[in-house]
Each structure stands twice: as structure tokens, then as C-alpha cells.
C-alpha angles and dihedrals in degrees: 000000000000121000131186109192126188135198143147088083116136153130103302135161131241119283081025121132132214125175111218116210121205112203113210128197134143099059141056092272092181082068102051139083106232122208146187125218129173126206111195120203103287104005132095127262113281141203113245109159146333142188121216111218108254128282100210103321091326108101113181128220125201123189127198100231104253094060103046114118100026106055137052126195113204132170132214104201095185088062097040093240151122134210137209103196097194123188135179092013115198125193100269090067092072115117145078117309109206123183128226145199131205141156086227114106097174102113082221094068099035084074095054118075094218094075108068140075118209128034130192116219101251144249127239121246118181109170099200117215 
């Protein structure tokens, strides 16, 4: 049975930094493409970053715009998990960050939900001004 499961959310201020963990088992990590994606109160689910798995050492990272420049997504494959590093965190970075597995590495599909196959059940980010 495969689990994603997320942590490191929290009440933060504004210009704060967290860095969210997402725990893997249950699948062949080393093989997927792990995302991040936030859902604010209201709003639909968005795409925030994702990491490909790596084609021979090259990983490749994609950031939704409003994020690039403050945060950094990372993997650990021998532990099975990935990382969010987040600073200088504004409010609209409040929601829950959910992450996300699939086998897609086109930067095209890795924003769509449709296209993955495992979720994690979320942690709460609320970024306080």
C-alpha cells in the first residue's frame, strides 16, 4: 500500500521559513516524479514544484511563478523522502501542501492533477501578517 505522508507545516510570519517533508513507502520512489501542490481556502489545488526522478544523475526541478526564488524542492531517495525548503514566506502562501507521485516527467502534465497517481493528505501552512 503506498503512503505519502507530509509534515514541517505550521503558524509562521511573514518573511519565515519551514521546510515540509513528504515520507514515501510503498512504491519504488527513486522512479517517480514527486510534487507539491497547495489548496488555499477557497481556491482550487495548485501546482507549486516538483522534482522528475533522475535521468541518469540530472533531476529536474519545475516551480509554479510565484514561488521561484524563495523555495527549493529536493529528494533523498535513500530515505524515501522529499523536501520543500520555503523562505520568506508571504500570505499567500497559506494552504494545504499536499505531495504527489507520478510516473510523468513533461513539465506540461506535472501541473495537472490528472495526471498522478498517489497523494499524500496535506499540512497545514498559514503564513500570519
Amino acid at each position: 500500500q503506498v503512503q505519502l505522508v507530509e509534515s514541517g507545516g505550521g503558524l509562521v510570519q511573514v518573511g519565515d521559513s519551514l521546510r515540509l517533508s513528504c515520507a514515501a513507502s510503498g512504491l519504488t520512489f527513486s522512479g517517480y516524479t514527486m510534487t507539491w501542490f497547495r489548496q488555499a481556502p477557497g481556491r482550487e489545488r495548485e501546482f507549486v514544484a516538483g522534482i522528475t526522478w533522475a535521468r541518469g544523475s540530472v533531476y529536474y526541478t519545475y516551480y509554479t511563478d510565484s514561488v521561484k526564488g524563495r523555495f527549493t524542492i529536493s529528494r533523498d531517495n535513500a530515505k524515501n523522502t522529499m523536501y520543500l525548503q520555503m523562505n520568506s514566506l508571504k500570505p499567500q502562501d497559506t494552504g494545504l501542501y499536499y505531495c504527489a507521485a507520478t510516473l510523468e516527467t513533461l513539465e506540461r502534465k506535472l501541473t495537472t492533477e490528472y495526471w498522478y497517481n498517489y497523494w499524500g493528505q496535506g499540512t497545514q501552512v498559514t503564513v500570519s501578517s
